[in-house]
C-alpha positions in Angstrom: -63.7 44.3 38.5 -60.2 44.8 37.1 -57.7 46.3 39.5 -56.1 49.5 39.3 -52.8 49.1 41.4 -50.1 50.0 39.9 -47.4 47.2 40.3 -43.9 48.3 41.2 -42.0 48.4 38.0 -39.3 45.7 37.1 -35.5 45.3 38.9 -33.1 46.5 36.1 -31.9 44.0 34.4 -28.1 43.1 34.9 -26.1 43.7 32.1 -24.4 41.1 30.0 -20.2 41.0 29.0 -19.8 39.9 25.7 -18.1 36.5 25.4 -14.8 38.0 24.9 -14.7 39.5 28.1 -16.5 36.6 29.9 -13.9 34.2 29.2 -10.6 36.8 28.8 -11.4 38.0 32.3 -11.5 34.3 33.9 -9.1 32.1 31.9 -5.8 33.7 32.9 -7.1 33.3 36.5 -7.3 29.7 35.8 -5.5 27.6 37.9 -6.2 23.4 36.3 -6.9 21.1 39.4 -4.1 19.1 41.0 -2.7 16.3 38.5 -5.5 13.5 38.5 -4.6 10.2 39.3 -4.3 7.9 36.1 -5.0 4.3 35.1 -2.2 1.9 34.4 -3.4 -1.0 32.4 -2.5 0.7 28.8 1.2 1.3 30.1 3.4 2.4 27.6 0.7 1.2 24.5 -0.4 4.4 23.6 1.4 8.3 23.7 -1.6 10.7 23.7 -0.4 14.6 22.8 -1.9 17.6 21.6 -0.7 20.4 19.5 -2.3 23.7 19.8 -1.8 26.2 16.6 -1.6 30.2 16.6 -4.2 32.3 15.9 -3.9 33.2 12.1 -2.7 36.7 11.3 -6.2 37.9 10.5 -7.6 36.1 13.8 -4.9 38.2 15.6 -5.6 41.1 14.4 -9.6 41.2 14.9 -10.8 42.7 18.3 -13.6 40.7 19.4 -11.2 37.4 18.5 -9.9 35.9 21.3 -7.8 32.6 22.2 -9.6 30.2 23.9 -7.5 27.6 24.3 -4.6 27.4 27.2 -1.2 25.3 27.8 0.1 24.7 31.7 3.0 23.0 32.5 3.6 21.0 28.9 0.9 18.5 29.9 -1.9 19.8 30.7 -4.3 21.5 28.1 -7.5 23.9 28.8 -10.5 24.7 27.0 -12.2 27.6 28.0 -15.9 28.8 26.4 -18.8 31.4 27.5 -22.3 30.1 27.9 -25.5 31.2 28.9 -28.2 28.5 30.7 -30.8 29.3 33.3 -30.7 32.8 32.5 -26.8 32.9 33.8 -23.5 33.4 32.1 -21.0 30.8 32.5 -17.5 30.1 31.8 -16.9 26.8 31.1 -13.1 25.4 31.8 -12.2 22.0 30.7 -8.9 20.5 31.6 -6.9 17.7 30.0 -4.2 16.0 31.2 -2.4 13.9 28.5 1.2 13.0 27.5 2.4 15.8 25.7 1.1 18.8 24.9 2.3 21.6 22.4 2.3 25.3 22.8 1.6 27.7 20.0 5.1 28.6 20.1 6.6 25.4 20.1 7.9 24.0 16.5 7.4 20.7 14.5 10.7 20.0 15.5 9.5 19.5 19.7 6.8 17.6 18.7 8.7 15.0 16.8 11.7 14.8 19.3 9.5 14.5 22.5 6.2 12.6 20.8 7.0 10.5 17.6 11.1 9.6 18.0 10.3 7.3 20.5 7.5 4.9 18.6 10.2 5.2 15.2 13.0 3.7 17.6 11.1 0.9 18.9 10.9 -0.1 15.3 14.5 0.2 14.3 16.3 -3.3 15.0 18.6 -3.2 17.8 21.0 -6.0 19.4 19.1 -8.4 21.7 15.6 -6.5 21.0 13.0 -7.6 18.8 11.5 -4.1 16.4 7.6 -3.8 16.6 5.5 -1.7 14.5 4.7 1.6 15.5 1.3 4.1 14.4 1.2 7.6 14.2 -1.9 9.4 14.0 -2.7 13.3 13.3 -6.8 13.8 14.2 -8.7 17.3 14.5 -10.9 20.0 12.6 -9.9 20.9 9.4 -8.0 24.2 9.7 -6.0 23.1 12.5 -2.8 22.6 11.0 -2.6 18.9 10.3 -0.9 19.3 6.7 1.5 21.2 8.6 2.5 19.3 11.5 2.5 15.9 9.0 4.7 17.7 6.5 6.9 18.8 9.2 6.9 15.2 10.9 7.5 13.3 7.8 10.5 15.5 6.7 12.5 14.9 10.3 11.5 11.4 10.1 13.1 10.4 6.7 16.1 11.4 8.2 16.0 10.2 11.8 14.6 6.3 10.6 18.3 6.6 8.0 20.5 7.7 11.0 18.8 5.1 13.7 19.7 2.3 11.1 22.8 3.5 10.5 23.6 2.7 14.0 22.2 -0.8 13.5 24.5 -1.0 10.3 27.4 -0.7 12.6 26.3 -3.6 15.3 25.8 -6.1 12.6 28.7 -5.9 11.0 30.2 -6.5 14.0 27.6 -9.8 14.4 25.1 -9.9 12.1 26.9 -8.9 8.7 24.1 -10.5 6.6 21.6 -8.1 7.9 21.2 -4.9 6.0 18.0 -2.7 6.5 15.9 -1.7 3.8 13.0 1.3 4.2 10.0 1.8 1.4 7.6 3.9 1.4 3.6 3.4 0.2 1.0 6.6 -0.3 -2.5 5.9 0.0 -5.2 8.2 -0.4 -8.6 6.7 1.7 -11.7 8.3 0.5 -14.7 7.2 -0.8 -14.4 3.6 0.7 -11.7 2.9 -1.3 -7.7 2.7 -1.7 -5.6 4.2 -4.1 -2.0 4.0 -4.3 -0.8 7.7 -5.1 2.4 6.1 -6.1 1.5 3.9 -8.6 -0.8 6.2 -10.8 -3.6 5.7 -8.3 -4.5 2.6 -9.4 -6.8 0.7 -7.0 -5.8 -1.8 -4.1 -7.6 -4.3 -2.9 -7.2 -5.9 0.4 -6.8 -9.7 0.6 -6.3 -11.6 4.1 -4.6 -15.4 4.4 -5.3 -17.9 6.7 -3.0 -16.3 9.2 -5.4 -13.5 9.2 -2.4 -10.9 7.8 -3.6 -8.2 5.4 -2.1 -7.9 1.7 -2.6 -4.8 -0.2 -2.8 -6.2 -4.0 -2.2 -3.5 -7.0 0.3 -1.2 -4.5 3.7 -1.4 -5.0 6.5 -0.6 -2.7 9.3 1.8 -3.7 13.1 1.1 -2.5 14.2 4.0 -1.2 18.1 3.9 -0.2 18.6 7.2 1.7 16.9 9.9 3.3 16.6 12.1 0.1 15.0 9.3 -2.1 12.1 8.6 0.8 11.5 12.0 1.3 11.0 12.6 -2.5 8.1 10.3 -2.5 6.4 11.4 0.8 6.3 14.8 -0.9 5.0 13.2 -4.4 2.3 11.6 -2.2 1.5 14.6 -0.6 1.0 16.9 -3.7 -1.2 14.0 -5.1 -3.4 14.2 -2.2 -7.1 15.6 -2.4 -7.7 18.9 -1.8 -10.6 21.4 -1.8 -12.1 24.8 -0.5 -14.2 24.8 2.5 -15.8 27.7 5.0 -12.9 26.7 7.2 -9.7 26.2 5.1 -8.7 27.0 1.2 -6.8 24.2 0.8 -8.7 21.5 3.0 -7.2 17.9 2.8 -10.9 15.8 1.8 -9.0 12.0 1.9 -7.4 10.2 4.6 -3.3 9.7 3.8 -1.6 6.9 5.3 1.8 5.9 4.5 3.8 2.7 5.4 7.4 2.2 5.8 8.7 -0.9 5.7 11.7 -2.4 7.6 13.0 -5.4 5.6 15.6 -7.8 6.0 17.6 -7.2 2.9 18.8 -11.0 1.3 22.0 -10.8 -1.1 20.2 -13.6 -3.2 16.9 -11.9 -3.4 16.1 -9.9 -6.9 12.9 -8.0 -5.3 13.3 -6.7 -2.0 9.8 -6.5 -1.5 9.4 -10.0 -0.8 12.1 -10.2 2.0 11.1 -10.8 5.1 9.3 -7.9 7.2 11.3 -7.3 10.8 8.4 -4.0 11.3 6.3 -1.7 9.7 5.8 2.5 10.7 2.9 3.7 9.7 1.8 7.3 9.9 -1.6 8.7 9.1 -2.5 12.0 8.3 -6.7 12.3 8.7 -8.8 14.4 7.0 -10.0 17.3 9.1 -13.7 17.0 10.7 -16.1 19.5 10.2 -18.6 20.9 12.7 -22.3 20.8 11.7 -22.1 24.2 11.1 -19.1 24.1 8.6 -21.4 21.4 6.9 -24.5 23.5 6.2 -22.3 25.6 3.7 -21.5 22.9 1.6 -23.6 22.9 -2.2 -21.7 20.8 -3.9 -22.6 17.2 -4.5 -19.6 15.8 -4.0 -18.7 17.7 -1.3 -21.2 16.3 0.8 -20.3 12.9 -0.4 -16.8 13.5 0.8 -17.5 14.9 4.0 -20.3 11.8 4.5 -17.6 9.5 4.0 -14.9 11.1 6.4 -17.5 11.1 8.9 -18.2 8.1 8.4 -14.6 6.5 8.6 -13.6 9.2 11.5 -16.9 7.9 13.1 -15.3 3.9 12.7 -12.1 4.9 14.0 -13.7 6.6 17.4 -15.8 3.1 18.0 -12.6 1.2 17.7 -11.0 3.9 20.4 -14.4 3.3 22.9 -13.7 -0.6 22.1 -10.0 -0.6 23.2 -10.9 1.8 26.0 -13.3 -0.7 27.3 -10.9 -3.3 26.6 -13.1 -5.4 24.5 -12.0 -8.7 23.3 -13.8 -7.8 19.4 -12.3 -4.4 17.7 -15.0 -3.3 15.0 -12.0 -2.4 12.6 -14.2 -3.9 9.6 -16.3 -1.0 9.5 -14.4 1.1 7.1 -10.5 0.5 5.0 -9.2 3.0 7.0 -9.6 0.6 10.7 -8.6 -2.3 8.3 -5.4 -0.6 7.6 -4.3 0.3 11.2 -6.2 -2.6 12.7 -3.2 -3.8 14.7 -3.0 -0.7 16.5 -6.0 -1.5 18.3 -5.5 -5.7 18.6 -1.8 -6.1 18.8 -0.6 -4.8 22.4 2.7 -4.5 21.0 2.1 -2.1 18.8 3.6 1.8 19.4 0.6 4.3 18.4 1.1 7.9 18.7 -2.2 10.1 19.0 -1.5 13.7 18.1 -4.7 16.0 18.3 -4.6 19.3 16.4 -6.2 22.1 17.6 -7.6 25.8 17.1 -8.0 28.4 19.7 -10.8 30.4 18.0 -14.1 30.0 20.1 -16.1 28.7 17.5 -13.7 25.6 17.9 -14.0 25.3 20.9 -16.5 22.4 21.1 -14.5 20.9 18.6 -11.4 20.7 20.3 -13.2 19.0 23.3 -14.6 16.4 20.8 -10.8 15.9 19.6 -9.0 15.3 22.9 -11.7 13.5 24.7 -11.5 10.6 21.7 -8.1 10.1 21.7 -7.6 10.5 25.8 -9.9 7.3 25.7 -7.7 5.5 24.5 -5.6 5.6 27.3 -7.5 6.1 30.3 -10.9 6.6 31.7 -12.7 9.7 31.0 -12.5 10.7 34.9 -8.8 10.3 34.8 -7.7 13.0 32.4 -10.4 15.4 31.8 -12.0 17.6 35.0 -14.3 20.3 34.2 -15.3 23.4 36.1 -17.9 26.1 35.7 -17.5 29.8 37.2 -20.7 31.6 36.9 -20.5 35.6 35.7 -20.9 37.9 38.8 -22.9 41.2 37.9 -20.6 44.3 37.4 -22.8 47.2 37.3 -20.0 49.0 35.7 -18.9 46.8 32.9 -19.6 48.6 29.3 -21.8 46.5 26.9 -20.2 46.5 23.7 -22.3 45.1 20.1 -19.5 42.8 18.6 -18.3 43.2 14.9 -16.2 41.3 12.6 -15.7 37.6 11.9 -16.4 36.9 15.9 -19.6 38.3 15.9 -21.3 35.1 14.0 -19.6 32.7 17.1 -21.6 35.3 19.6 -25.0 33.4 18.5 -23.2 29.9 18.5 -21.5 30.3 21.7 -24.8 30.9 23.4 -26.8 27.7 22.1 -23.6 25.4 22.8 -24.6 22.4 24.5 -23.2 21.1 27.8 -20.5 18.4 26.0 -21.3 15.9 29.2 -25.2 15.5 30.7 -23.8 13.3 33.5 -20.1 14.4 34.1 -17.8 11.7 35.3 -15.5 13.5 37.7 -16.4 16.0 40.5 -16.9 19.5 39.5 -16.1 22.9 40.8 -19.0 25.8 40.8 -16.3 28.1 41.8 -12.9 29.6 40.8 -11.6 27.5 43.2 -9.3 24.3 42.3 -10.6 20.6 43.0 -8.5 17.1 43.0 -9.9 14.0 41.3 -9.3 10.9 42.8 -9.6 8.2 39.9 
């Protein structure tokens, strides 16, 4: 016999902020833990910085956009998202603690002065110190300025490298009047598995190693430039060659990697082409193409689109093995795996070497997974991951009184998104807070 009781109708169900609110209300109430305690055995090696970009004009201007993405203290970066599990919401903070980083309002100009100045010097030839090369890499989503923090970069740099060796100019004529500095510059445009040379018509290059195991680049050819003006003319000549092409994230989307390599020669008075004088070091500086989320990826129709993005991937995916590799400090670097890790292999096996990381990112919220992804590569290069990245959750405490709003505009498609993100780490390598209260690491 079927009962008649009435059951006691359901509790009301709490309401729900929308993500904008979740995460405005608790990230400027975030405090980052005390300064983690850090692993020495990379030493000087590697410089890890990021650089966090405005929000666009029409990102500023739309109501339910918000920034997700904090700076404290110049080294120290936070990531801050909404999320929903068990039937909770959850803001998620994640803090990084790197080199340098870079404020929205900060120019080009602090970035090169206080990031890349130092790896150029160490390859400028001094009195009583050998030069050694020097890497500079610029890594993140597309759309997170790249092309304008390289273009910005490249332009101080032509003229910094010219004054450094004019202060070399002036020591060895006092000892070493035989030695005069030479700089040349060489475009390449990495896509598609393999090399052009923007500077030569983009003819191919092929790589060729000797016995030594040193790389040559066969069909490039190295331009002479004798000033600051003539090396910044090709960078920009490069640069306009470059690939571009619409995405869903960015008009004018850079879809190759562009690497260029200045070399520091010992000029010789009897020599009729400089490029076979002696190499004292070698700066390279490589602009990646942006990454695309799997989301960005499911707009693409084209063909060749996907091609392109498969093969960034792909090479982006090489390069983050050979970071893991060096992390672990494994005695075989997989740089084979793609032209790209041949070209900047010394980066990873030569502990000489100066690299610069420099991550780009966005503050929008659908980026926010992203710009986890970029700083947790490029921190591993460095250190452990419990050494510079600590993350806390803060779970949403009912608010009877909070008004429910449907959202609208461009940030309304991130709502869904933000609510399936995954956790980034199943098993989390530091200790973690449940509350909004701060918590050391011990490394």
């Amino acid at each position: 016999m079927l009962s008649t009781t009435r059951r006691n109708p359901p509790a009301a169900t709490a309401q729900w902020i929308t993500h904008r609110q979740l995460v405005v209300n608790t990230k400027d109430q975030y405090t980052p833990p005390q300064h983690v305690k850090r692993t020495t055995g990379q030493t000087d090696r590697f410089t890890v910085c990021a650089r966090v970009r405005p929000l666009l004009p029409a990102e500023a201007n739309d109501p339910d956009m918000y920034d997700c993405v904090t700076v404290h203290n110049g080294r120290t970066v936070a990531v801050h998202s909404g999320e929903a599990r068990l039937m909770k919401q959850r803001t998620k903070h994640t803090a990084f603690y790197l080199d340098h980083v870079f404020g929205p309002e900060e120019g080009t100009e602090v970035v090169f002065q206080k990031a890349v100045r130092g790896a150029v010097a160490s390859s400028i030839p001094a009195s009583g110190v050998d030069p050694v090369d020097s890497t500079v890499f610029l890594f993140g989503k597309t759309g997170t300025g790249k092309s304008h923090t390289i273009a910005g970069i490249t332009h101080l740099f032509a003229t910094d490298i010219f004054n450094l060796l004019h202060k070399t100019k002036d020591v060895a004529q006092i000892g070493l009047s035989i030695l005069e500095l030479v700089a040349g510059t060489k475009g390449f445009n990495v896509s598609n598995d393999f090399v052009t040379d923007l500077l030569n018509d983009s003819e191919i290059v092929h790589f060729r190693d000797d016995e030594h195991g040193v790389m040559h680049l066969r069909g490039a050819v190295e331009l002479p430039c004798p000033n600051a003006e003539t090396l910044n003319h090709h960078i920009r000549t490069g640069q306009s060659l470059r690939r571009t092409q619409a995405t869903t994230r960015n008009a004018g989307s850079s879809r190759s990697h562009l690497v260029y390599l200045v070399r520091i020669r010992q000029k010789s008075a009897s020599s009729e082409d400089p490029s076979s004088n002696p190499i004292l070091s070698t700066i390279t500086l490589v602009d990646l193409a942006g990454t695309e989320s799997k989301t960005d990826t499911l707009y693409h129709t084209d063909k060749n689109q996907i091609q392109d993005s498969a093969s960034i991937n792909r090479t982006l995916s090489t390069l983050k093995e050979c970071i893991r590799s060096a992390a672990a400090g494994s005695k075989v670097i997989p740089f084979r795996g793609s032209v790209l890790t041949r070209l900047v292999k010394k980066s990873f096996v030569d502990n000489s070497v100066k690299t610069v990381f420099i991550g780009t990112l966005s503050g929008i919220p659908a980026d926010a997974e992203q710009s986890r992804a970029t700083v947790k590569y490029m921190g591993l290069v460095k250190w452990r991951l419990r050494d510079f990245m600590v993350e806390q959750e803060v779970e949403h405490k009912e608010e009877p009184n909070v008004p429910v709003r449907k959202m609208t505009g461009p940030a309304a498609k991130h709502s869904y998104l933000l609510l399936k993100t995954p956790v980034l780490h199943k098993e989390r390598p530091g200790k973690r807070s449940t509350g909004a209260e701060s918590q050391s690491l011990d490394g």
